[in-house]
VEXDREN-2710 file (C-alpha; in Angstrom, 1 decimal):
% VEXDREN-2710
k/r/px/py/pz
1/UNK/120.1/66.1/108.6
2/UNK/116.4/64.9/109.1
3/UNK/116.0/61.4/107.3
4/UNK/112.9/62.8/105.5
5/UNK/114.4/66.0/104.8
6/UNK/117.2/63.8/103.0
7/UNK/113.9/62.2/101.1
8/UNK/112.5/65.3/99.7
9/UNK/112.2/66.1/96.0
10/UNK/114.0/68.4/95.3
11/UNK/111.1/70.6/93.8
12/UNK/109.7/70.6/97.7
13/UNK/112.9/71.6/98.9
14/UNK/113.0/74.5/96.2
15/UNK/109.7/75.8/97.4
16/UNK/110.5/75.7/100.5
17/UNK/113.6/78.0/100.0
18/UNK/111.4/80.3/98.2
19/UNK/108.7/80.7/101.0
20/UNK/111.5/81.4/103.8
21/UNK/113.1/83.9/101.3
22/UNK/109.6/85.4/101.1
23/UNK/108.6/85.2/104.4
24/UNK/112.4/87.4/105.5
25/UNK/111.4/89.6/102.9
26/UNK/107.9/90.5/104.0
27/UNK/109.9/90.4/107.6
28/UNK/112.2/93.3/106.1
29/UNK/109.7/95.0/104.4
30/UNK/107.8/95.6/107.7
31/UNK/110.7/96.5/109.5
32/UNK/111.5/99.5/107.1
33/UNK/108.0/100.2/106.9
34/UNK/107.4/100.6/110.8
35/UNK/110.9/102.6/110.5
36/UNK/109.5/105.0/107.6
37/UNK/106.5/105.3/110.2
38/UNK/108.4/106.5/113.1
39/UNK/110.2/109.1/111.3
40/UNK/107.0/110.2/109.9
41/UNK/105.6/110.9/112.9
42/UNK/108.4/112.3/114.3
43/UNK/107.8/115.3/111.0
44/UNK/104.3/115.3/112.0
45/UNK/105.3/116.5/115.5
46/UNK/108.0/119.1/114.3
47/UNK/106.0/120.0/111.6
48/UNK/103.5/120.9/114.0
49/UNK/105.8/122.4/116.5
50/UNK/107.8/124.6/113.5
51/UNK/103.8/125.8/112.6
52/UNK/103.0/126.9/116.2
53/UNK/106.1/128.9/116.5
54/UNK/105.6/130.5/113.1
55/UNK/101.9/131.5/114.2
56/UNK/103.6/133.1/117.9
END
């Protein structure tokens, strides 16, 4: 372990916990927001698709 890592209150070292917890959750969150994308756009297109044979 880092010598100054061993010297850290441990009110820094708390803080820093909770900023890399944050930081994978924002991580996560954009991952199963670009996810909920895809699969919207993926209805868009056989939305569309479903309409133009309905109009045939």
């Amino acid at each position: 372990m880092q010598v100054w890592l061993r010297e850290a209150p441990t009110a820094v070292l708390k803080r820093a916990e909770d900023l890399a917890v944050e930081l994978a959750q924002r991580h996560f969150e954009a991952d199963r927001l670009r996810d909920a994308l895809k699969q919207y756009r993926i209805a868009q297109v056989f939305g569309a698709e479903l309409t133009r044979r309905s109009e045939r």
